[in-house]
RODO-123937 format. One line per 10 residues: for each residue x, y, z of N, C-alpha, C, CB. Coordinates in nm, 4 decimals. Glycine has a CB too. Example, Ala and Ser with C-alpha at 12.3 -4.5 7.8 and 13.67 -1.06 7.14 Angstrom:
1.3190,-0.5690,0.7800,1.2300,-0.4500,0.7800,1.3200,-0.3300,0.7800,1.1308,-0.4473,0.9046 | 1.2850,-0.2250,0.7080,1.3670,-0.1060,0.7140,1.2900,0.0030,0.7870,1.4084,-0.0598,0.5725
! end
This chain:
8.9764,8.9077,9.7107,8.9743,9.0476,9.7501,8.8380,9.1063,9.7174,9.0871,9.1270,9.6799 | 8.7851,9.2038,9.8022,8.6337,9.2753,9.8088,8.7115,9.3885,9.7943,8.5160,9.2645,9.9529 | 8.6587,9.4770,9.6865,8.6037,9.6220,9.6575,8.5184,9.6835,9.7301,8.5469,9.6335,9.5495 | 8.5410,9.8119,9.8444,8.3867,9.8460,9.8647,8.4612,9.9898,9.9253,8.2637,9.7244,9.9876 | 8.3126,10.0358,9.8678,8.2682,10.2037,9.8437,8.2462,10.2250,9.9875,8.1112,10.2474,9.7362 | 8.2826,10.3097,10.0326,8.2684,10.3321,10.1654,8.2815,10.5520,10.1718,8.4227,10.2154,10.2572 | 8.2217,10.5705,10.2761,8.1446,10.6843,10.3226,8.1420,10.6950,10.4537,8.0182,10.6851,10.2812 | 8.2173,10.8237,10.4986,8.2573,10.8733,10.6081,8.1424,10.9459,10.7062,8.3600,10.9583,10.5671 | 8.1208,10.9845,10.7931,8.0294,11.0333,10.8770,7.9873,11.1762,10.8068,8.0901,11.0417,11.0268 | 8.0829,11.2290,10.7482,8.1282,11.3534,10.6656,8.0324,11.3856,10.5717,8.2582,11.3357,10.5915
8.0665,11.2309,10.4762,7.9947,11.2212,10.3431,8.0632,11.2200,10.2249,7.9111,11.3190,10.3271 | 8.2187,11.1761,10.2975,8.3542,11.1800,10.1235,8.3402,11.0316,10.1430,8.5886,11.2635,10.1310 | 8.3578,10.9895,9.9810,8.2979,10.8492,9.9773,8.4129,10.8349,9.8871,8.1281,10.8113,9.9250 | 8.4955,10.6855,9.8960,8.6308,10.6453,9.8757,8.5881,10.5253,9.8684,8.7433,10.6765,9.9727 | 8.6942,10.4329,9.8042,8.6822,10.2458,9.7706,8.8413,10.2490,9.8503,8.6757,10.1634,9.5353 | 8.7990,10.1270,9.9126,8.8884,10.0185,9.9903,8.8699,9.8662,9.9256,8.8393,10.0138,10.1604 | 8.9905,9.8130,9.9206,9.0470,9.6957,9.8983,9.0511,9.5897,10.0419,9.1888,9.7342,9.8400 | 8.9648,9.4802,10.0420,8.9363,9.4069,10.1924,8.9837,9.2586,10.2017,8.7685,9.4024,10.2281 | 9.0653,9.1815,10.1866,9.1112,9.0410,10.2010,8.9450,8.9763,10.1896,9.2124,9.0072,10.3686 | 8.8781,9.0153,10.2723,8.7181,8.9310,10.2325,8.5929,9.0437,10.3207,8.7121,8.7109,10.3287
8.4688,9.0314,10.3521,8.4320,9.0508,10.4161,8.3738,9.0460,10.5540,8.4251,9.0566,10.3703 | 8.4901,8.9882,10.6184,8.5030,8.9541,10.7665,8.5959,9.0061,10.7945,8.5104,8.8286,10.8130 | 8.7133,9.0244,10.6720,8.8636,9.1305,10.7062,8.8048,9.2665,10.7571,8.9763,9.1736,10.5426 | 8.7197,9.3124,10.6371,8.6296,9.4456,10.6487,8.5636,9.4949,10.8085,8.4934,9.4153,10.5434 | 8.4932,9.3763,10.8476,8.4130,9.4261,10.9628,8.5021,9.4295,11.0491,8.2966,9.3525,11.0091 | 8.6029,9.3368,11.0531,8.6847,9.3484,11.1778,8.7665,9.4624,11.1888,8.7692,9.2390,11.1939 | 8.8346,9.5206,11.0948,8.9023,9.6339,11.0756,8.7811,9.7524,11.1350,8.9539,9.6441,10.9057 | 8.6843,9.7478,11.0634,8.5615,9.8499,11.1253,8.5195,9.8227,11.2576,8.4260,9.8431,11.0444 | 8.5317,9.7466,11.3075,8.5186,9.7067,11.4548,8.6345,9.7555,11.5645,8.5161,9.5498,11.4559 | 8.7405,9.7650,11.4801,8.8760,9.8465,11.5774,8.8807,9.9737,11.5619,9.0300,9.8092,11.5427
8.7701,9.9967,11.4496,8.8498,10.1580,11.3935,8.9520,10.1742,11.3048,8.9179,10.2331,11.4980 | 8.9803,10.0865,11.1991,9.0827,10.0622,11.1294,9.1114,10.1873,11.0316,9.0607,9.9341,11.0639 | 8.9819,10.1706,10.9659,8.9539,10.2383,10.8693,8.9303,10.3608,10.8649,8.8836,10.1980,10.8274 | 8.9928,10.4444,10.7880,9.0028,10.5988,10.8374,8.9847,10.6913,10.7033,9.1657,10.6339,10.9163 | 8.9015,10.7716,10.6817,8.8319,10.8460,10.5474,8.9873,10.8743,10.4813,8.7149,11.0215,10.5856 | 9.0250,10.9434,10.4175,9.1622,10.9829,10.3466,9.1169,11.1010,10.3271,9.2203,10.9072,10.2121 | 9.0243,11.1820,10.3067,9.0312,11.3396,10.3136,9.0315,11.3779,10.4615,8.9006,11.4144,10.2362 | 8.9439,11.3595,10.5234,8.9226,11.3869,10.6493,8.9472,11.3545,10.8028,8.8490,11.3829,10.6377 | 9.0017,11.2542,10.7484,9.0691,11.1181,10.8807,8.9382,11.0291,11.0033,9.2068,11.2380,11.0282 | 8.8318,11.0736,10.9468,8.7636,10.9914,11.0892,8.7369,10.8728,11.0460,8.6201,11.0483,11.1591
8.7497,10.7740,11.1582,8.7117,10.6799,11.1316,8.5503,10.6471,11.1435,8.7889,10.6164,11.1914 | 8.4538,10.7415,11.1347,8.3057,10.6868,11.1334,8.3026,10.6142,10.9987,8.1808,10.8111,11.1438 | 8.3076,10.5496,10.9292,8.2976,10.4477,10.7995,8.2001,10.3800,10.7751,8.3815,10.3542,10.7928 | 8.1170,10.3612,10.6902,8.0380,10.2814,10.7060,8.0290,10.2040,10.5138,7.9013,10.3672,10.7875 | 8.0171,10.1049,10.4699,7.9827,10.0774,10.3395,7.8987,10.1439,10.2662,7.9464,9.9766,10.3319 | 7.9062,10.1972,10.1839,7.7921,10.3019,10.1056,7.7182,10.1787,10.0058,7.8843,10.4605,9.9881 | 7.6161,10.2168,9.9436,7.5453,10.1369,9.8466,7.6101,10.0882,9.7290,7.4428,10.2030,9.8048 | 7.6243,9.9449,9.6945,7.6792,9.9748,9.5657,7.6015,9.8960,9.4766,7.8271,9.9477,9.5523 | 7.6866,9.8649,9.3254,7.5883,9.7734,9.2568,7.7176,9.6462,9.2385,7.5036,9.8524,9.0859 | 7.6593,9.5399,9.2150,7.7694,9.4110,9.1996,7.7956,9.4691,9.0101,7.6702,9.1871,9.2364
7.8716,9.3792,9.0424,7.9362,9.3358,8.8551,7.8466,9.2414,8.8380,8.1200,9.2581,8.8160 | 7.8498,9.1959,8.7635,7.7495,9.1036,8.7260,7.8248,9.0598,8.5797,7.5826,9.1768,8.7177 | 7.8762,8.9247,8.5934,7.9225,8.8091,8.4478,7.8596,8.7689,8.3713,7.9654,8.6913,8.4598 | 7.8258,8.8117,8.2268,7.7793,8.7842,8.1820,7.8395,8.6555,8.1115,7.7428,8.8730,8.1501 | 7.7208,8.5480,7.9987,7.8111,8.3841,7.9606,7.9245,8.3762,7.8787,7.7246,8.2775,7.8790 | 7.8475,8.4830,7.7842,7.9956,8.5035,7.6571,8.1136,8.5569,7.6921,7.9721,8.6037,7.5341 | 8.2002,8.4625,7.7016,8.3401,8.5116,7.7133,8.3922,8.5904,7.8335,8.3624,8.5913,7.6057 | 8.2973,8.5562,7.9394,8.3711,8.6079,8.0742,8.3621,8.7305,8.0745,8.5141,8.5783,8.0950 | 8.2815,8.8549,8.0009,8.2828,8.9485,7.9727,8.1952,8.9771,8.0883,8.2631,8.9728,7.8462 | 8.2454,9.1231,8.1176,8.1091,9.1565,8.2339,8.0175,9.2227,8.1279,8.1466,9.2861,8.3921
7.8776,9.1539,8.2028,7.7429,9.2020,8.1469,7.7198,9.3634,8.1746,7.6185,9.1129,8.2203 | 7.6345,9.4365,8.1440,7.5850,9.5145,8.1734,7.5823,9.5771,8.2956,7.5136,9.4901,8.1409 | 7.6356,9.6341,8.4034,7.6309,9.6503,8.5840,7.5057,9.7996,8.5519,7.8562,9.7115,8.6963 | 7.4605,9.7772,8.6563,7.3495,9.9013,8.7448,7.4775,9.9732,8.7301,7.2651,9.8765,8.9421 | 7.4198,10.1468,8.7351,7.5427,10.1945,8.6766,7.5756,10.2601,8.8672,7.5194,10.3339,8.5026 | 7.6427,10.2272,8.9110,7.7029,10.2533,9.0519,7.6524,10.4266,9.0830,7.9019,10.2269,9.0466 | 7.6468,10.4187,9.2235,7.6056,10.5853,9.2414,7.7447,10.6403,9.2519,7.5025,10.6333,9.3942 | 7.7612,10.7950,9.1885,7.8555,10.8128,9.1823,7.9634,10.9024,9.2880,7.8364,10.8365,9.0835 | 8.0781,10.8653,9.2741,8.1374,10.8978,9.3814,8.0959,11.0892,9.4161,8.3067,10.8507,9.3496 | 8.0950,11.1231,9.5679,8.0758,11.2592,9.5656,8.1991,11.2918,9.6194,7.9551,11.3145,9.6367
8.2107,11.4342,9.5143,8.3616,11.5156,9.5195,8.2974,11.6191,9.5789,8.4569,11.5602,9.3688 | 8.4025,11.6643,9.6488,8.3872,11.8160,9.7180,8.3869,11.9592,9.6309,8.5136,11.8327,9.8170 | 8.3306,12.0057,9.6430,8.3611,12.1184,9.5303,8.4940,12.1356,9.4806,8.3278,12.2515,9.5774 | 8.4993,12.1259,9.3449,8.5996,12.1991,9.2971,8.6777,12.1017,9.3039,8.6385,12.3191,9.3565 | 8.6898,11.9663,9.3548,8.8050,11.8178,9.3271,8.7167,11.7538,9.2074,8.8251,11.6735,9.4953 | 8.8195,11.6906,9.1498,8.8306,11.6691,9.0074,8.8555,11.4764,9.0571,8.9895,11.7849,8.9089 | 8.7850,11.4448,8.9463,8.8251,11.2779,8.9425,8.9779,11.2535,8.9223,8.7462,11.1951,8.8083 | 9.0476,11.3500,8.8283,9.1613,11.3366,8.8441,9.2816,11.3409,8.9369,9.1684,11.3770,8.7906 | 9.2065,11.4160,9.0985,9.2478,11.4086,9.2041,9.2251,11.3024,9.2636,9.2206,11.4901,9.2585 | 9.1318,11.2179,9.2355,9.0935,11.1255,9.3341,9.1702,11.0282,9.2569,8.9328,11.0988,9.3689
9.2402,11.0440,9.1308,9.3078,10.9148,9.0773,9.4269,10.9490,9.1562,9.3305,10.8911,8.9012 | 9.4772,11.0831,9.1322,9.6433,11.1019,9.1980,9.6389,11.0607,9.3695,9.7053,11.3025,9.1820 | 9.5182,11.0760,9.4090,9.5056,11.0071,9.5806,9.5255,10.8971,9.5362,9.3599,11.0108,9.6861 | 9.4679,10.7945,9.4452,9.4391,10.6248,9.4906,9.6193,10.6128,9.4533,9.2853,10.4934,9.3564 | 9.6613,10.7048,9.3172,9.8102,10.6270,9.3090,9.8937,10.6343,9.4098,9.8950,10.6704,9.2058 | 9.9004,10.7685,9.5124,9.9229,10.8030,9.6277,9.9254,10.6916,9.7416,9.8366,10.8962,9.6468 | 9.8015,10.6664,9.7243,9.7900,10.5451,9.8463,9.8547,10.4246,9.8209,9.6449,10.4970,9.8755 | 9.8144,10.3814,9.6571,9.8473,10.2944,9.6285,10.0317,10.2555,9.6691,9.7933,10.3046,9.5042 | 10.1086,10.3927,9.6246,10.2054,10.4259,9.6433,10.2738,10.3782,9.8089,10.1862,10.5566,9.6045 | 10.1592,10.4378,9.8711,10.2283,10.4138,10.0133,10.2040,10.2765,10.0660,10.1741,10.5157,10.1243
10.0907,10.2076,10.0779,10.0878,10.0713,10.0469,10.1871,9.9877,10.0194,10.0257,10.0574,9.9640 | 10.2702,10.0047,9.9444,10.3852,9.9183,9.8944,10.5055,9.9542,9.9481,10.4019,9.9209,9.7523 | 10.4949,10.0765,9.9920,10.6028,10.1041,10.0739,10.6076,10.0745,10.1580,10.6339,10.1865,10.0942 | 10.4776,10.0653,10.2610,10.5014,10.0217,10.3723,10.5221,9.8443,10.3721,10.3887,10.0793,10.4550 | 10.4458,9.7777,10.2447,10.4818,9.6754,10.2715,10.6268,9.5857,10.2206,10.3795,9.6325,10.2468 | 10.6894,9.6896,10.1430,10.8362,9.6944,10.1183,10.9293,9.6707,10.2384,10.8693,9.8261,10.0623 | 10.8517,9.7827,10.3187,10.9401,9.7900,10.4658,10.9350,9.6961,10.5223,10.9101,9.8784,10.5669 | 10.8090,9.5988,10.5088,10.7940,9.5094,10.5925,10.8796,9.4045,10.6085,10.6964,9.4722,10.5775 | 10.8778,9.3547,10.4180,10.9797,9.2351,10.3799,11.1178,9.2503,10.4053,10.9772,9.2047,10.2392 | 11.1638,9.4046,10.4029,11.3006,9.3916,10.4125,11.3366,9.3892,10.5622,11.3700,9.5028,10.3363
11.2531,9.4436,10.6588,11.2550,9.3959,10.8004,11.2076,9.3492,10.8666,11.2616,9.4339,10.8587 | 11.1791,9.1968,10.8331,11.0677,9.1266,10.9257,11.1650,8.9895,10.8874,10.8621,9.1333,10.8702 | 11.0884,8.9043,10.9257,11.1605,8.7748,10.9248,11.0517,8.6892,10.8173,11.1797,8.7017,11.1005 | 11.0844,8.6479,10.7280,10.9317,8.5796,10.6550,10.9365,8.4176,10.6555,10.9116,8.6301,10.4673 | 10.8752,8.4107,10.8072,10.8494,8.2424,10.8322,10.7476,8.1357,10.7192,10.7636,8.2363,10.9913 | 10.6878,8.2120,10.6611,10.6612,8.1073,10.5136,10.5235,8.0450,10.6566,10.8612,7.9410,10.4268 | 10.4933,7.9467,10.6359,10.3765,7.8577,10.6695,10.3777,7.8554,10.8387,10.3970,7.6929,10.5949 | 10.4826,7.8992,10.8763,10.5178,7.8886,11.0423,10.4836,7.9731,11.1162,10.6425,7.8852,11.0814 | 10.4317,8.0804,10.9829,10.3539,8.1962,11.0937,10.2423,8.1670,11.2390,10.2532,8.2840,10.9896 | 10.1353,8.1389,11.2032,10.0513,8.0920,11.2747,10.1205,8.0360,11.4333,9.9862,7.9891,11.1832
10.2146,7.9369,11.4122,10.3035,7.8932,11.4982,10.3856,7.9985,11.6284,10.3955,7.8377,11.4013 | 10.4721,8.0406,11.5082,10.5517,8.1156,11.5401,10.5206,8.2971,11.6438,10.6023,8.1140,11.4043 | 10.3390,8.3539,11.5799,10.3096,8.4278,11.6241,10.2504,8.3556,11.7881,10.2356,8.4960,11.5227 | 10.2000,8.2479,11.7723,10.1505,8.2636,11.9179,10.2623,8.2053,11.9885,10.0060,8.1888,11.9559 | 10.3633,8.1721,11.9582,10.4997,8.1575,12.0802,10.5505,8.3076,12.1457,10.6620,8.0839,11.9904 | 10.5094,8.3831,12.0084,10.5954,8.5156,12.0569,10.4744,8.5704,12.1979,10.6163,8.6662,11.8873 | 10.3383,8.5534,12.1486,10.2567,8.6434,12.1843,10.2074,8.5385,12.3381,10.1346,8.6883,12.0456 | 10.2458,8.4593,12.3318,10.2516,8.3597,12.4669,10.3881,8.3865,12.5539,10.2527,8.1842,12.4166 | 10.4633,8.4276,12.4894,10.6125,8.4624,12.5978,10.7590,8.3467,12.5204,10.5606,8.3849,12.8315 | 10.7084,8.2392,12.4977,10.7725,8.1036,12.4677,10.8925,8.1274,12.3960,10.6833,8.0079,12.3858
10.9134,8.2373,12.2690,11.0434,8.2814,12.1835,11.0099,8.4632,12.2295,11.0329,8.2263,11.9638 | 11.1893,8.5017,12.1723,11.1295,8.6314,12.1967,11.0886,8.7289,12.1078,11.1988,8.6892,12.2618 | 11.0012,8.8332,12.0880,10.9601,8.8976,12.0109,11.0236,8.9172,11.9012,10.9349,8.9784,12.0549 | 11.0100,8.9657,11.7968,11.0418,9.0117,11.6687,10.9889,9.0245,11.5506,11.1107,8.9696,11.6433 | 10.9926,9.1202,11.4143,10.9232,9.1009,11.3518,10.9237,9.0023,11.2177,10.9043,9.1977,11.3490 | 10.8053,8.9826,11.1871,10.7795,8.8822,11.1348,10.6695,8.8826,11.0529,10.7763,8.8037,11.2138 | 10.6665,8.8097,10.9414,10.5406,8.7623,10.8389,10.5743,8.6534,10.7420,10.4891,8.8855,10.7439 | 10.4704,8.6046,10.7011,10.4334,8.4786,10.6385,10.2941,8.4549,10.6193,10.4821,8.3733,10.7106 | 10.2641,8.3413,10.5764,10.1316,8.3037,10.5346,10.0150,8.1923,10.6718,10.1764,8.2083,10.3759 | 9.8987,8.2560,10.6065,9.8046,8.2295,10.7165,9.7044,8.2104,10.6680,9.7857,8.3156,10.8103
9.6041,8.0855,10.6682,9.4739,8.0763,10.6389,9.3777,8.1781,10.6884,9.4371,7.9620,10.6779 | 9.2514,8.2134,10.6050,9.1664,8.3181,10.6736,9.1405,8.2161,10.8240,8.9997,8.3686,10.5648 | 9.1065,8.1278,10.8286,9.0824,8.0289,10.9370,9.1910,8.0536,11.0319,9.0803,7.8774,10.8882 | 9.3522,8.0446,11.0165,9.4201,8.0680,11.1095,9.4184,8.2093,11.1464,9.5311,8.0205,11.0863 | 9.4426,8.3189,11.0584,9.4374,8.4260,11.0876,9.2949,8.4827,11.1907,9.4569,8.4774,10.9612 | 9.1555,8.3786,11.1850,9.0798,8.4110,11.2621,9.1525,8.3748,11.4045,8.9543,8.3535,11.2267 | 9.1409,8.2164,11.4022,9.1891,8.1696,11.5571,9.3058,8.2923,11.6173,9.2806,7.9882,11.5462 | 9.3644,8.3365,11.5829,9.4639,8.3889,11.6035,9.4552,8.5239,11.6826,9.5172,8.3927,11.4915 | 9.3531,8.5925,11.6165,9.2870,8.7187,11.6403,9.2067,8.6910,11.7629,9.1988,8.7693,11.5178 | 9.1291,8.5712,11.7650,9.0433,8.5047,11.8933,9.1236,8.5187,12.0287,9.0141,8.3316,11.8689
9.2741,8.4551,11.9925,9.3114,8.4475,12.1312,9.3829,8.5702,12.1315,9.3930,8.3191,12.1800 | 9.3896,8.7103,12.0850,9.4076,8.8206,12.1265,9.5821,8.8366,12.0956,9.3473,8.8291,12.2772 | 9.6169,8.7824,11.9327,9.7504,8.7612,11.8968,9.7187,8.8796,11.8138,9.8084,8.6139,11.8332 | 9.7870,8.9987,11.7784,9.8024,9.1091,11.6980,9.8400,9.0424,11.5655,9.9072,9.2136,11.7541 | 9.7866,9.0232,11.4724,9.8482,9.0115,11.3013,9.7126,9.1310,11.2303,9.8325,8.7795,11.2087 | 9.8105,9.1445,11.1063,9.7390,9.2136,11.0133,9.7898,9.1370,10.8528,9.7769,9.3887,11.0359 | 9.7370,9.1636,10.7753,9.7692,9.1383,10.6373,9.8298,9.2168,10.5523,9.6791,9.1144,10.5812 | 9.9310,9.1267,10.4649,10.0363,9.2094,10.4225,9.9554,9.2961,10.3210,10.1672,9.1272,10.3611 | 9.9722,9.4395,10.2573,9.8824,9.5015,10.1454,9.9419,9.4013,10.0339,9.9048,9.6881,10.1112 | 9.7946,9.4294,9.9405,9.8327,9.3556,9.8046,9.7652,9.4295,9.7403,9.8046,9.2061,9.7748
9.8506,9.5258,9.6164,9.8369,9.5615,9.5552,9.7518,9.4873,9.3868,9.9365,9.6050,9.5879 | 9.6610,9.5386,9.3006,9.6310,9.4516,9.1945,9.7165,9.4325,9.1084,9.5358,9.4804,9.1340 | 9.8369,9.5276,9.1023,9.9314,9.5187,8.9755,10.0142,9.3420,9.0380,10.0741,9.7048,8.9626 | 10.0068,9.3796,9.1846,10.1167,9.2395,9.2300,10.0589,9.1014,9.1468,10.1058,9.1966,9.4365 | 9.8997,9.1033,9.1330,9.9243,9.0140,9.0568,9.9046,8.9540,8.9235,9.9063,8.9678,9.1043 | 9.9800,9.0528,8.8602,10.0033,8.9937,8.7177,10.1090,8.9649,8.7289,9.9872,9.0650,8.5983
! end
């Protein structure tokens, strides 16, 4: 998973969670991505600084200290935490919804989506697992998938 700071045409600057950075562009390439104060999708990655590992003990070293997020007058960091739990919140809901109504083909996805999206079985919903590799081919031949959200708490 990629972290990245991102900045609206506007100028409200928010972090998104990205499967990698090819998930990222492609989502920005449809218009995926949509500010959360303001709704447009002009998006673009804002500047950031890496983490950086330092040897002892896996500890992070020292980071460039990141530019800092800009609030609108009068919003408080503590708003922008009650947004991320917010989102975070809806995130899981929607992908709650998913599991309890979809069909979860496990490794057969890949399979199973291009029968539907070829005509061969009939539609329905569905999820399971997919290499970034399959999930590319997939997208190539113009098969609709997205990725399930994953939250950071999911994995501890």
């Amino acid at each position: 998973m990629i972290r990245y700071t991102l900045r609206c045409e506007q100028g409200h600057q928010f972090e998104s969670w990205f499967q990698s950075s090819s998930a990222y562009e492609s989502q920005e390439r449809r218009h995926l991505i949509d500010c959360p104060v303001c709704g447009s999708d002009k998006v673009e990655r804002a500047i950031m600084a890496p983490q950086v590992i330092g040897k002892q003990g896996r500890e992070p070293a020292q980071p460039a200290p990141a530019a800092p997020a800009e609030a609108a007058p009068g919003e408080s960091t503590s708003l922008m935490m009650a947004q991320e739990r917010e989102l975070r919140s809806k995130l899981k809901e929607l992908r709650d919804h998913i599991v309890k109504n979809a069909d979860n083909v496990g490794e057969r996805f890949p399979n199973e989506a291009r029968k539907m999206h070829y005509g061969d079985i009939e539609h329905r919903p569905i999820y399971g697992e997919a290499s970034p590799e399959e999930a590319r081919a997939l997208i190539d031949e113009g098969v609709e998938v997205s990725p399930l959200p994953t939250l950071p708490e999911d994995r501890n």
